[in-house]
N, C-alpha and C positions, 0 to 999 in steps of 0.2 A: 322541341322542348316546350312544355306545357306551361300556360300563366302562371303557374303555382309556384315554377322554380324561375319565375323573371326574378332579378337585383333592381329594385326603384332606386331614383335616384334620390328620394326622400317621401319616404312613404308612412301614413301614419301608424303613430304605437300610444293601443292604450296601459294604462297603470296598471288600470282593477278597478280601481276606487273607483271609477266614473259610474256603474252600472249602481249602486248605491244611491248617489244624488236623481242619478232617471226614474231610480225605481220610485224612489220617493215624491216624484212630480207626480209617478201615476198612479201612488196610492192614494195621493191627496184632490186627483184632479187638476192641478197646476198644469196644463199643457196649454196653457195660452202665452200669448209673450209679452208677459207679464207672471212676477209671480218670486218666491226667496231664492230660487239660486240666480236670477239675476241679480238680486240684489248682493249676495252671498260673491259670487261671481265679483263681480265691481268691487266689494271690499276685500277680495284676496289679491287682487290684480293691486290695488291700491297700497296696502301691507307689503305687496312684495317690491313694487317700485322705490316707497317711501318718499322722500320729499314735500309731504304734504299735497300730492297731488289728487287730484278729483277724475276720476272714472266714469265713463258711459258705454254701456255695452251693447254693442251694433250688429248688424247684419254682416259686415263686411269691414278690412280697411279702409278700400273703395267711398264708401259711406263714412266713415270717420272724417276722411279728407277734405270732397265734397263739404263735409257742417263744418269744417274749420274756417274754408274758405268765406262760407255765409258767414259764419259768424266774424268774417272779420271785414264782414261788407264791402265784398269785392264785389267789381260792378263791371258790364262790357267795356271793354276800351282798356281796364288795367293789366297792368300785367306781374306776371310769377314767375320768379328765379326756381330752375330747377333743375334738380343735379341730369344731365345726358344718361349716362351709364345704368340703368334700370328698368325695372318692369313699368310696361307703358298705364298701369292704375297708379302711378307717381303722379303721370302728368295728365289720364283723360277728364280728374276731376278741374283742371285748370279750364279746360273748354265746357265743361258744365255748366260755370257762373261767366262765361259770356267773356274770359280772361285770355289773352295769348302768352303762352307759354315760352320762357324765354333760357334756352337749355346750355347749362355750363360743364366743360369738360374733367374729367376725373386729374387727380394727383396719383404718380407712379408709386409711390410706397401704401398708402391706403387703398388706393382705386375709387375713392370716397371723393366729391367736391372739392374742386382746387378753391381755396383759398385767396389766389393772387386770379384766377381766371375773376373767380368770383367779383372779387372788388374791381374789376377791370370792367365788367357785363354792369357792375350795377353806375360805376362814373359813368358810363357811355350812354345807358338806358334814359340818366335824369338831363345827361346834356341833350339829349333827345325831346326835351319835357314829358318822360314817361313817367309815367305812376305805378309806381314797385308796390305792391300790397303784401308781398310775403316772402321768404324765401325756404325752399324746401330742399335741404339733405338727406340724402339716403344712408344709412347704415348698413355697407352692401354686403349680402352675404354674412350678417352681422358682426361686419368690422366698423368699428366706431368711428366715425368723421371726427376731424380735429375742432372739435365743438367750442373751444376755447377761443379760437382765430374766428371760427366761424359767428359768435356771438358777438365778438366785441367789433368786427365788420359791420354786423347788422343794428349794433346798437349805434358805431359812430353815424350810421345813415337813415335810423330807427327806422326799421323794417324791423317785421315779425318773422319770427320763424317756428314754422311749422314743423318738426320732424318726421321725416316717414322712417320708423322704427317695427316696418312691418316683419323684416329679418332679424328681428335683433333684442327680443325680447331676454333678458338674462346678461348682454353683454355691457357691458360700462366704461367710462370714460375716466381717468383719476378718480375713479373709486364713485363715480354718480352711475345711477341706470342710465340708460338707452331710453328715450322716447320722456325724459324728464328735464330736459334741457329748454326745449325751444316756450311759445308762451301756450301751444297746443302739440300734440302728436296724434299719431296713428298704428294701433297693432292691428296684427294680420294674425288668425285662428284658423284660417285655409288649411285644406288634406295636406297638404306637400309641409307645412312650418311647424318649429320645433316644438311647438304641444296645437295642437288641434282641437277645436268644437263642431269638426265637417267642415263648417263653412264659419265665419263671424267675422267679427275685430270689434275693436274699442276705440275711443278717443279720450286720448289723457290731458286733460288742462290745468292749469296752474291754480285757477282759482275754480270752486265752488261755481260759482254763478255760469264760467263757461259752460260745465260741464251739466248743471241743469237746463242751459238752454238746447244744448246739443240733444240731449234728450226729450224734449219739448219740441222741438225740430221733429224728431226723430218718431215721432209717434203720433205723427199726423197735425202737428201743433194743433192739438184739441185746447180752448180753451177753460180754464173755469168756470164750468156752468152743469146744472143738472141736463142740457139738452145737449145734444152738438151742434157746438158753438165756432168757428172757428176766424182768427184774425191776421192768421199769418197761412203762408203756403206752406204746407206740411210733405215730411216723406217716412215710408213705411221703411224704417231703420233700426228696428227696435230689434235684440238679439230673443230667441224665445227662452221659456224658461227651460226648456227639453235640453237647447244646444248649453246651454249656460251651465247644465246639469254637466253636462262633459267635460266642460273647461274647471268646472271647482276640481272634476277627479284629475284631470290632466295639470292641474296647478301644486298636486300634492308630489305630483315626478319632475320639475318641470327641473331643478336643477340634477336630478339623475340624469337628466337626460341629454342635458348640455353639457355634464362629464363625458357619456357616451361620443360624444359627439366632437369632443376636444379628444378625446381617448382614439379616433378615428383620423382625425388631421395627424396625430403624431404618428398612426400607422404609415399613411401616406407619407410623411415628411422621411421618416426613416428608411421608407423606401424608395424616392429620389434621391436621397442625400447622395449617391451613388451614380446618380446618372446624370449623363452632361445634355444641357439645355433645358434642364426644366425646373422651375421655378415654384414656389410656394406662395400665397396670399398671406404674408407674415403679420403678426401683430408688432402694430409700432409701440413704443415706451410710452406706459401707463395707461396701456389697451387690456380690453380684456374682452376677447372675441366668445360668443354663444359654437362659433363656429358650425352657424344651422346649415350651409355646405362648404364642402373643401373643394376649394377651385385651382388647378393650378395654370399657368401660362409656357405653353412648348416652343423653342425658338427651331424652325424646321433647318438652319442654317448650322444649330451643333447637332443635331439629330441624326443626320446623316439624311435629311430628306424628309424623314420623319414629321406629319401636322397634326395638327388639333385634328381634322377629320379623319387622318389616318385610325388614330387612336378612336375615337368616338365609334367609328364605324367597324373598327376589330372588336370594341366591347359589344358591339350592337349583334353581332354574329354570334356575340356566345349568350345573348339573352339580357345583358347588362345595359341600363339604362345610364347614358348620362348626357350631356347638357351643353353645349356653346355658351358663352357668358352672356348677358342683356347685349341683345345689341342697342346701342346708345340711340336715344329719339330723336338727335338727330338727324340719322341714316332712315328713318322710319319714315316709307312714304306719305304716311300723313300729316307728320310733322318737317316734310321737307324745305317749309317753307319759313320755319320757325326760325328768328333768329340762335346763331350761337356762338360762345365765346370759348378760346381756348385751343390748345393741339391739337394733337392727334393720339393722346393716352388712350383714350378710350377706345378708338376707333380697332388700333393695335391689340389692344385688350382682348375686344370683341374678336379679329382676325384668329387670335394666339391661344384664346383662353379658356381653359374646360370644365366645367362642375362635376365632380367625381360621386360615387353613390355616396350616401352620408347618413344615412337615415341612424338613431341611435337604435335601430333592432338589428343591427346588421349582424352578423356570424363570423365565425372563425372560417365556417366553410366555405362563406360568403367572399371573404377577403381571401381566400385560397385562389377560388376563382375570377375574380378581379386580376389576383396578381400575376398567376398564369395566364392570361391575356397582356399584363403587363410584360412576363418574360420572354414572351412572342414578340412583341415589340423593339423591346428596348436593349436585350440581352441578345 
């Protein structure tokens, strides 16, 4: 079977509109990075969040993360609460500024940061005389963490919270966005996520001032001066105006395509509804999931035997891509040594739990064949 007819398990889709804003960088010369669709770029991202927050547009999540941290002058020896269950650019920027990483287990209904592990990891951390500089939620799979428990935690022990809202652009909490919560966050514009710029992200902060120095950071903290002057250590974070060019057009689809993409979960759902042991990534009351993949969780005990690998690996035969969930950082030999608080949700999760293709270009023929791999399976 040729690449052409592989199923991704989220592969990028453009609008249209993007070729517009590139062409326009290269009629004018704007291919530096710098230039109006960054700027343009950051004020659509800003518009569509609301809350009055402030935008810097990056190389990377990765990079957003990383300047959150500096900016909240974390120093070697401190340490950062962070959710287990996720992509390991959660926690490598935690080892960047010299911090140890202190990983807490997911809650069974969201799959998002427990709450009660949480405040368990952070009593224990200061009876330790640790010094908590932040804590970081994931919004996995863009299901919204219980940001409500989760803030009023961090305010009764005022720690900051950082969101990593790199999955989850579109999805909201009682009616707030995603990545608008904490007193900084982080998107992700990577191939695989639900609007793309190739590669990028942003970092959203609450005030003005964060969000100029993140960018000031971000662009080699040049200072003030007609030479190159500099007083701080600078890093090369700056999104170009080329990619930026892609994101204004991928921000004009960005809720068509999170229909697509919820449009897609209900395919799936309607089609386990019917079969025994397998389970949905549900959205809990007053969620409202992007739904950038649909994950589900197989118990091989109703199955008849039937695993996550089972399946995984019958789609893989017919050219279907899909996915095991994050394995949690704390299983991750590099963070083996890290402390961590909490079950074993995640761990299970991980063992049980599968990302099915999601992509909002997927096809009727597409899910034809998905499903008949499913009715080999399960039927």
């Amino acid at each position: 079977m040729s690449v052409s007819t592989k199923i991704w398990l989220s592969s990028p889709h453009m609008g249209g509109g993007e070729q517009k804003y590139i062409k326009e960088a290269f009629d004018t010369n704007w291919v530096a990075p710098l230039g109006p669709n960054v700027n343009g770029f950051e004020e659509d991202i800003q518009h569509y969040l609301g809350q009055n927050v402030s935008v810097s547009a990056l190389s990377s999540g990765t990079a957003a993360l990383h300047l959150a941290f500096l900016l909240l002058g974390v120093q070697p020896g401190d340490e950062i609460i962070c959710q287990s269950m996720t992509f390991s650019a959660s926690a490598n920027p935690i080892t960047y500024v010299g911090a140890t990483p202190i990983f807490v287990d997911s809650e069974p209904d969201t799959w998002c940061i427990c709450p009660v592990a949480l405040e368990a990891a952070i009593k224990d951390r200061l009876a330790k005389g640790k010094n908590i500089k932040a804590i970081v939620p994931v919004h996995l799979y863009g299901m919204p963490a219980k940001m409500d428990l989760i803030l009023q935690i961090a305010q009764q022990y005022n720690i900051p919270v950082v969101e990593d809202a790199a999955e989850s652009l579109g999805s909201t909490y009682k009616g707030q966005q995603c990545g608008t919560f904490g007193l900084m966050s982080c998107l992700s514009f990577n191939g695989n996520k639900i609007i793309t710029t190739s590669g990028g992200g942003a970092l959203v902060a609450q005030t003005e001032a964060l969000a100029q120095k993140a960018t000031f950071l971000a662009t080699q903290a040049r200072d003030n001066a007609p030479h190159y002057q500099h007083s701080h250590i600078g890093y090369n974070y700056r999104m170009s105006n080329i990619v930026a060019g892609i994101g204004r057009g991928q921000m004009e689809v960005l809720n068509d395509w999170i229909a697509k993409r919820r449009s897609n979960f209900d395919r799936y759902s309607n089609y386990f509804s019917t079969v025994e042991g397998v389970t949905m990534h549900q959205e809990q009351p007053d969620s409202f999931s992007n739904r950038w993949l649909t994950a589900i969780v197989i118990d091989p005990a109703k199955t008849n035997g039937l695993s996550r690998e089972t399946l995984r690996e019958a789609l893989l035969t017919k050219d279907i891509e899909s996915r095991p969930l994050w394995k949690p950082m704390h299983m991750q030999p590099i963070f083996s040594q890290a402390p961590y608080y909490g079950g074993k949700v995640s761990e299970q999760l991980f063992e049980q739990g599968l990302c099915l293709p999601s992509g909002s270009n997927l096809t009727d023929a597409d899910f034809a064949r998905i499903f008949d791999v499913f009715d080999t399976c399960f039927r």
